[in-house]
PABA-698837 format. One record per residue (C-alpha): residue number from 0; residue in one letter; chain; x, y, z. Coordinates in steps of 0.02 Angstrom, whole numbers, plus 50000, padded with zeros to 5 digits. Example, Ala and Ser with C-alpha at 12.3 -4.5 7.8 and 13.67 -1.06 7.14 Angstrom:
<pos = 0, code = A, unit = A, px = 50615, py = 49775, pz = 50390>
<pos = 1, code = S, unit = A, px = 50684, py = 49947, pz = 50357>
END
This chain:
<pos = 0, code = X, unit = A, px = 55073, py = 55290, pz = 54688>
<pos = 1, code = X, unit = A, px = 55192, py = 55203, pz = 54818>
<pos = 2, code = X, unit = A, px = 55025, py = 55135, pz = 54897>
<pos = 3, code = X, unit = A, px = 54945, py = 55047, pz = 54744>
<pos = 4, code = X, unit = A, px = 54983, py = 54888, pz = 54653>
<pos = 5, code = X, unit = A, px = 54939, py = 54835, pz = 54476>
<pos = 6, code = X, unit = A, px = 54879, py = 54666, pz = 54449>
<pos = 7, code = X, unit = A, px = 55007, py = 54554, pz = 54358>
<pos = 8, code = X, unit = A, px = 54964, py = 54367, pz = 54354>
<pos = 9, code = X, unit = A, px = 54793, py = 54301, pz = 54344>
<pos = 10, code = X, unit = A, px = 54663, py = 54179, pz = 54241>
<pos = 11, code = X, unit = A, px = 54602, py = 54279, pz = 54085>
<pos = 12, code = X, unit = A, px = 54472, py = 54290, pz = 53952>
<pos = 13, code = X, unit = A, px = 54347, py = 54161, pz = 54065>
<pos = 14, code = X, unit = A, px = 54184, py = 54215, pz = 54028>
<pos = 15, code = X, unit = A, px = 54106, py = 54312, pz = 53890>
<pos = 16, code = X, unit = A, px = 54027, py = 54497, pz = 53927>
<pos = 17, code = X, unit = A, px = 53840, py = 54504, pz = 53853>
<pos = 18, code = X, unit = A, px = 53756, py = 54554, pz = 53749>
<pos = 19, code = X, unit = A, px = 53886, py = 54513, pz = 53628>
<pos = 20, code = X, unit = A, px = 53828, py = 54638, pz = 53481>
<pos = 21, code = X, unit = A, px = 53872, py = 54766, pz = 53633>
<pos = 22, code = X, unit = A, px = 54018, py = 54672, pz = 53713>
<pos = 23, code = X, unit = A, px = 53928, py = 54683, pz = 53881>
<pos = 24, code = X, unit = A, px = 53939, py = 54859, pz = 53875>
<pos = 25, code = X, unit = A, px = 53757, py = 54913, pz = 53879>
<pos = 26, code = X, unit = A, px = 53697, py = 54836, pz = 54049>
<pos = 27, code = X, unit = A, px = 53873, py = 54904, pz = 54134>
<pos = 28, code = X, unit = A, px = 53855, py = 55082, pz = 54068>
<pos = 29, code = X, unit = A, px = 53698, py = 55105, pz = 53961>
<pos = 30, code = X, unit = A, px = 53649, py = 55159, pz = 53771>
<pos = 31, code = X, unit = A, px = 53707, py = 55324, pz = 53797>
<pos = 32, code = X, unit = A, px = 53864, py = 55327, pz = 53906>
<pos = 33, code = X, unit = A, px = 53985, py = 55228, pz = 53815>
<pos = 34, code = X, unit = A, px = 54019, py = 55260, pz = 53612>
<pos = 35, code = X, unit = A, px = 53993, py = 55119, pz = 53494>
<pos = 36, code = X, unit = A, px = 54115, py = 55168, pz = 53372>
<pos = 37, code = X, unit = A, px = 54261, py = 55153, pz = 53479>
<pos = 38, code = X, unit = A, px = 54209, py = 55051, pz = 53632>
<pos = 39, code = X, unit = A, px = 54248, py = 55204, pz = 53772>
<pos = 40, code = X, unit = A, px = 54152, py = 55198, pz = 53928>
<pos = 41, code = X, unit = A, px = 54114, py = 55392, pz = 53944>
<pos = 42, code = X, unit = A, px = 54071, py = 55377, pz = 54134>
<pos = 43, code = X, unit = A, px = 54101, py = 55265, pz = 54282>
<pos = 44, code = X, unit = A, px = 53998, py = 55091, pz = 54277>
<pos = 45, code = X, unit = A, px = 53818, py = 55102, pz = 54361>
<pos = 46, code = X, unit = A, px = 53777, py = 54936, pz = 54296>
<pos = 47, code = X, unit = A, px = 53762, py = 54762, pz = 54307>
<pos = 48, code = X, unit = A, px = 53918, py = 54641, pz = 54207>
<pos = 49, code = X, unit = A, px = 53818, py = 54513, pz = 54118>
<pos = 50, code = X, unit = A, px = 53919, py = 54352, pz = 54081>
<pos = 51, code = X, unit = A, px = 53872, py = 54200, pz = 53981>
<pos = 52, code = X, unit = A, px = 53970, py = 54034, pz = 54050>
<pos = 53, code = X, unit = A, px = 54089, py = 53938, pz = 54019>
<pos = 54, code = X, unit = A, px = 54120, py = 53746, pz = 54037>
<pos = 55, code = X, unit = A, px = 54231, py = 53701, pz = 54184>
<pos = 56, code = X, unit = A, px = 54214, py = 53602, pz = 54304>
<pos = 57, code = X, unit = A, px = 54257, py = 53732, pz = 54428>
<pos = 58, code = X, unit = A, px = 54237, py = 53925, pz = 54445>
<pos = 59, code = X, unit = A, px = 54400, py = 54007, pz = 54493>
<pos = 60, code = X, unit = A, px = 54421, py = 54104, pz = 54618>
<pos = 61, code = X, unit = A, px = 54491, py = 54248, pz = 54544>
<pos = 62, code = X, unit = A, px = 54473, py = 54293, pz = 54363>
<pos = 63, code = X, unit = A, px = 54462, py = 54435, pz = 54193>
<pos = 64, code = X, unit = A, px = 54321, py = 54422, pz = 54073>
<pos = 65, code = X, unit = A, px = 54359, py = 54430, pz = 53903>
<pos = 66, code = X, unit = A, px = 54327, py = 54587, pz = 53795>
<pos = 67, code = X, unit = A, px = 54371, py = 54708, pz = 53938>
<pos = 68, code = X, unit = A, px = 54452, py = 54624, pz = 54067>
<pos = 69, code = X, unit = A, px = 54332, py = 54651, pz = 54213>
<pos = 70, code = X, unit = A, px = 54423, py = 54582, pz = 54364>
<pos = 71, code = X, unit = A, px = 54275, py = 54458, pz = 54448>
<pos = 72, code = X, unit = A, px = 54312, py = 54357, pz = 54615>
<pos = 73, code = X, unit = A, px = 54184, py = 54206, pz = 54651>
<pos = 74, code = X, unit = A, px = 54051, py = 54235, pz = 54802>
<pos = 75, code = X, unit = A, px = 54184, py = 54153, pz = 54953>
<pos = 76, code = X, unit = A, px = 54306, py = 54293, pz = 54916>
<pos = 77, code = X, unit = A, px = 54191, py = 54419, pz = 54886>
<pos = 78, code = X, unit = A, px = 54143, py = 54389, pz = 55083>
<pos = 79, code = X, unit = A, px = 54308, py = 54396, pz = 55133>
<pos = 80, code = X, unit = A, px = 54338, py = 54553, pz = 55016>
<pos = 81, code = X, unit = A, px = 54217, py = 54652, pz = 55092>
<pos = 82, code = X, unit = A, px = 54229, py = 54620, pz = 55261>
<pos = 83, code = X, unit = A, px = 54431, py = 54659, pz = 55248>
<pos = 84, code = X, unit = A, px = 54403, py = 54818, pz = 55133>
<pos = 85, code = X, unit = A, px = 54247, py = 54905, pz = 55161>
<pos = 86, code = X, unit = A, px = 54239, py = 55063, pz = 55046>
<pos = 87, code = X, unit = A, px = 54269, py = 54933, pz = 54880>
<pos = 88, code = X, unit = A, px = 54154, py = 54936, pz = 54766>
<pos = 89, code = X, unit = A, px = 54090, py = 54763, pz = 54735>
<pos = 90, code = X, unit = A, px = 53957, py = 54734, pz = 54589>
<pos = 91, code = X, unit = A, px = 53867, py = 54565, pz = 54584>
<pos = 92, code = X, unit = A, px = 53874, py = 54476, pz = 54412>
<pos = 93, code = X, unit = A, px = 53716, py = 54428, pz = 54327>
<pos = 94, code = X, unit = A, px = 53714, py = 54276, pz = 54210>
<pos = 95, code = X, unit = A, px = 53653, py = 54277, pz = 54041>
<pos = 96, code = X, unit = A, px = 53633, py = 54076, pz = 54039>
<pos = 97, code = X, unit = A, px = 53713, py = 53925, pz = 54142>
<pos = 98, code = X, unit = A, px = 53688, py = 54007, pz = 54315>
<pos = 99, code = X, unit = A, px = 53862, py = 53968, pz = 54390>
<pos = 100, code = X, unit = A, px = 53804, py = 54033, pz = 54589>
<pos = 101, code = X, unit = A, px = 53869, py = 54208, pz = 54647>
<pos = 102, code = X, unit = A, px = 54027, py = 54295, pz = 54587>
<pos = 103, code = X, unit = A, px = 54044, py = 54469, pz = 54589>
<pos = 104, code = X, unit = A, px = 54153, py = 54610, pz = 54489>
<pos = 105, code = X, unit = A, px = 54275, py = 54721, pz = 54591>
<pos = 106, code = X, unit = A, px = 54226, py = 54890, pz = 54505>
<pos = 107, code = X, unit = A, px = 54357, py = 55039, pz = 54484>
<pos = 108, code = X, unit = A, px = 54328, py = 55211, pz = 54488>
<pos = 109, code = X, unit = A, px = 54391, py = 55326, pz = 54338>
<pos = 110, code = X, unit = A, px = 54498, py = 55477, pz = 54409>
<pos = 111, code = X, unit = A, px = 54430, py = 55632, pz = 54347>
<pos = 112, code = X, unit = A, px = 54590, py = 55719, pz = 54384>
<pos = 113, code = X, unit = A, px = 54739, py = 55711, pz = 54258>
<pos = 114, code = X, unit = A, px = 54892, py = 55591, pz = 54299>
<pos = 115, code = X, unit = A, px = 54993, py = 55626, pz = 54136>
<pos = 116, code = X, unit = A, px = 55053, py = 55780, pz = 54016>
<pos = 117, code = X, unit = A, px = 55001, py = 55765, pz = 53869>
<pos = 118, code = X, unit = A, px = 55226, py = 55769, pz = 53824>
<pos = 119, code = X, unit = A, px = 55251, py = 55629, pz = 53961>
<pos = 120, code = X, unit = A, px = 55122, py = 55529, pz = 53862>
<pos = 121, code = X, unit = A, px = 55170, py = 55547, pz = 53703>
<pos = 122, code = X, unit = A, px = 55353, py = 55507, pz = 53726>
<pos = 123, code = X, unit = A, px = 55320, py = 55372, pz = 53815>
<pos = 124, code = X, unit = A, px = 55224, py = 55315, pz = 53680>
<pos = 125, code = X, unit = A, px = 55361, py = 55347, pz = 53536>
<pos = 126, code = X, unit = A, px = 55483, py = 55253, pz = 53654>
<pos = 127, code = X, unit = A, px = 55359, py = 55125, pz = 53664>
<pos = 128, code = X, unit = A, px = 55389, py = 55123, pz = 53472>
<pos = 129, code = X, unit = A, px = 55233, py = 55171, pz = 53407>
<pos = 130, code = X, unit = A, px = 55210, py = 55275, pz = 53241>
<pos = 131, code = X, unit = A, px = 55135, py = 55398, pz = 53321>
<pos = 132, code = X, unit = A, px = 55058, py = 55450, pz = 53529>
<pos = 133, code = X, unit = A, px = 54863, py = 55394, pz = 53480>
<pos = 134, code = X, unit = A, px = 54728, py = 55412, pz = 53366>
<pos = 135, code = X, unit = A, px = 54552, py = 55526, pz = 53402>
<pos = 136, code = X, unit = A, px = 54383, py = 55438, pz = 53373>
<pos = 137, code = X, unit = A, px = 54280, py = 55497, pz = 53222>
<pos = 138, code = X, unit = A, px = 54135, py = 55456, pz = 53312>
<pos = 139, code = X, unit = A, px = 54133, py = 55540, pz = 53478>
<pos = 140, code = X, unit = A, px = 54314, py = 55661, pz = 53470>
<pos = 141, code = X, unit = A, px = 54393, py = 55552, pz = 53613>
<pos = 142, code = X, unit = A, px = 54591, py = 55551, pz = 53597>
<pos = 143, code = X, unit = A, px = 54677, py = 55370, pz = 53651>
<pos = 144, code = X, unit = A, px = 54854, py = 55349, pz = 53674>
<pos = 145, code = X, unit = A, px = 54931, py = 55202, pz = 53592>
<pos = 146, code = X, unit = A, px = 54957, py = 55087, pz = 53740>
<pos = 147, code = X, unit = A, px = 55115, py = 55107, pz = 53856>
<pos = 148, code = X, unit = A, px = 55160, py = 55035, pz = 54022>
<pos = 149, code = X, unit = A, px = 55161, py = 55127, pz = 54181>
<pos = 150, code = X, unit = A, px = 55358, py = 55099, pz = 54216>
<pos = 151, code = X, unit = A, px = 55366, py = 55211, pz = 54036>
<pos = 152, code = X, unit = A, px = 55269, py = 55367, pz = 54120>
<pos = 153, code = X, unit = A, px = 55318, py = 55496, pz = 54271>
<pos = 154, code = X, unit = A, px = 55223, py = 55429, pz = 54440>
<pos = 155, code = X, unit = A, px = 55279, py = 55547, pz = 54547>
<pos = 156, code = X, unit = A, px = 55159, py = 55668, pz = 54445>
<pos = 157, code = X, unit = A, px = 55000, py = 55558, pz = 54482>
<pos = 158, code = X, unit = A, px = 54891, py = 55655, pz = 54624>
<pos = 159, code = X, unit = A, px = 54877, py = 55580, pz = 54770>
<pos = 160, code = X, unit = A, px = 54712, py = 55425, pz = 54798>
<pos = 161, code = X, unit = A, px = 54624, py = 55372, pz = 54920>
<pos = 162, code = X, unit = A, px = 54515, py = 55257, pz = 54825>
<pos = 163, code = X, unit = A, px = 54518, py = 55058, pz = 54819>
<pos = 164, code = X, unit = A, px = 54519, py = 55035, pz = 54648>
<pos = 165, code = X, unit = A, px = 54564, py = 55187, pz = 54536>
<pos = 166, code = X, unit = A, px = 54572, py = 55186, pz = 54349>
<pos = 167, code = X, unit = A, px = 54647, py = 55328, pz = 54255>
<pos = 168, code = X, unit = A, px = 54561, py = 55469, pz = 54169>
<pos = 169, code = X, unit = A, px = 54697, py = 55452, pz = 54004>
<pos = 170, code = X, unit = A, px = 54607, py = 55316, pz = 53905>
<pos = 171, code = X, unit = A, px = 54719, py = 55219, pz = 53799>
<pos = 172, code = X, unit = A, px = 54700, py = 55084, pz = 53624>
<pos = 173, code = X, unit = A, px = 54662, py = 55074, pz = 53442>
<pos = 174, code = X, unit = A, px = 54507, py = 55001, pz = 53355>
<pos = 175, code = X, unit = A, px = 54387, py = 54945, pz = 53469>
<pos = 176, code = X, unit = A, px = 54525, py = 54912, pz = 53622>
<pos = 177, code = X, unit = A, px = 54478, py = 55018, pz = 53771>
<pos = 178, code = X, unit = A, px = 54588, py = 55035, pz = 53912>
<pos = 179, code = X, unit = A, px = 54634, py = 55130, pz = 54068>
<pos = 180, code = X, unit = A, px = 54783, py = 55112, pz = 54172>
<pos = 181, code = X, unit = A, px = 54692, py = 55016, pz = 54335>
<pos = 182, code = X, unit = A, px = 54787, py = 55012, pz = 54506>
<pos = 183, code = X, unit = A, px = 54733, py = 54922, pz = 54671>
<pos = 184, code = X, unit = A, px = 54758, py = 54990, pz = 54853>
<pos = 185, code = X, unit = A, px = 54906, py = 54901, pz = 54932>
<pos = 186, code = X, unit = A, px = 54784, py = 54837, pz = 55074>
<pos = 187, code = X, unit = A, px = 54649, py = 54757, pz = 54940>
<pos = 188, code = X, unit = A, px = 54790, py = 54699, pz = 54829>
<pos = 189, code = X, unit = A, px = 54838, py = 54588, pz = 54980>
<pos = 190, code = X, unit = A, px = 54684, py = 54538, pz = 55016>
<pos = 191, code = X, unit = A, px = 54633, py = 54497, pz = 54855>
<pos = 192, code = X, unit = A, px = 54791, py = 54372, pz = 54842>
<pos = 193, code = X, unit = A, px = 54756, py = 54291, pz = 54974>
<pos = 194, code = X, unit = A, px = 54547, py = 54274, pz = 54972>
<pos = 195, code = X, unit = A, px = 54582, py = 54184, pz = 54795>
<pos = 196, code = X, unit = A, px = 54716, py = 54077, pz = 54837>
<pos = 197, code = X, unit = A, px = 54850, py = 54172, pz = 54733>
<pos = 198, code = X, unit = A, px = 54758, py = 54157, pz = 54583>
<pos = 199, code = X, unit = A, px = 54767, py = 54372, pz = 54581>
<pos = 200, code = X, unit = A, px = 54924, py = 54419, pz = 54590>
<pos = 201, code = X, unit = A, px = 55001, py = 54582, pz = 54614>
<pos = 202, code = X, unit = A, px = 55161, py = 54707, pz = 54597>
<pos = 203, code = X, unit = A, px = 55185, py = 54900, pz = 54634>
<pos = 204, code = X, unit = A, px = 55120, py = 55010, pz = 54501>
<pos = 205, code = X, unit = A, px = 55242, py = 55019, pz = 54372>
<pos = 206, code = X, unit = A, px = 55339, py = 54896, pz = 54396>
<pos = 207, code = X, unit = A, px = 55476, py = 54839, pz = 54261>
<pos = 208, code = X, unit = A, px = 55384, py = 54731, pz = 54130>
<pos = 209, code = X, unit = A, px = 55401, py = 54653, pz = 53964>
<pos = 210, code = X, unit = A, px = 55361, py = 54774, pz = 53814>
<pos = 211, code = X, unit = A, px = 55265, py = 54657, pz = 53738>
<pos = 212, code = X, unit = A, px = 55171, py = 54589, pz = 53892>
<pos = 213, code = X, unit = A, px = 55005, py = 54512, pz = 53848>
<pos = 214, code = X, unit = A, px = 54908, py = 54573, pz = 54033>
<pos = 215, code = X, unit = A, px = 54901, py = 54739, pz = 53937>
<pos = 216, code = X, unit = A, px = 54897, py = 54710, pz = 53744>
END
């Protein structure tokens, strides 16, 4: 993990994901591939984000969508994002109304391959101080660990990547809160930073943060 970077400081919840009654979940990953109950992505995106827009004056150059937090970059970095770092996956965004020109999503891959125990998570997750490691969906079985930070969890047992973006296979929330641990290749991470002006930020995965930090709650 010595090679990948989380992202720590950026703009957030610009944008919403649409259709709303689906939190933008249908066009990214389809009626079927994704459970309604809990919010879960069951696959890797093959879709489209949709986003309905927001008044500013200007689009940033960098930003995370609300209900999800899909990292987006605006069409200028995009250019210099995949000239710079070839194998990223870079999904244009569609608009669902108030065209605001091209912007595209920076699209992880889920890890099929475990990066935690089962005992690392769960202690972590205590520590954390939750009442208990997670919850299982009634809908579709999936077990999610109450959220914990990647500083609380043993890195040295993730396998080794190669990919730009990688999210992990251990899905983590409560209610309808999805979320997988995301990390960036050092060489996008740097690129990233400095195609949007510093408006993405980054530090190495698992870095020291506060408990209560609001990029991950």
């Amino acid at each position: 993990m010595e090679s990948y970077r989380e992202l720590t400081t950026r703009r957030t919840e610009i944008g919403t994901p649409m259709p709303l009654e689906s939190f933008g979940m249908d066009p990214m990953f389809g009626l079927d591939d994704w459970c309604r109950h809990c919010g879960t992505a069951r696959s890797d995106q093959w879709g489209s984000l949709v986003l309905h827009s927001w008044k500013r004056k200007r689009m940033p150059r960098g930003w995370t969508t609300k209900h999800g937090e899909w990292l987006c970059i605006d069409g200028e970095a995009a250019s210099v994002v995949a000239e710079a770092v070839p194998d990223v996956r870079l999904e244009p965004v569609m608009w669902h109304a108030g065209n605001r020109g091209p912007c595209y999503q920076v699209v992880p891959r889920i890890d099929q391959r475990r990066w935690f125990s089962d005992s690392a998570i769960a202690g972590a997750a205590l520590r954390r101080g939750h009442p208990s490691p997670g919850r299982r969906c009634d809908a579709c079985g999936l077990f999610r660990w109450f959220p914990v930070e990647l500083d609380l969890l043993p890195l040295d047992e993730v396998p080794g990547l190669e990919d730009p973006v990688v999210a992990s296979p251990e899905v983590y929330g409560d209610g309808w809160t999805y979320l997988r641990h995301t990390v960036y290749r050092a060489d996008l991470a740097e690129v990233l930073t400095d195609a949007t002006d510093g408006e993405l930020t980054f530090e190495p995965a698992g870095y020291p943060r506060d408990p209560i930090d609001p990029l991950f709650l």
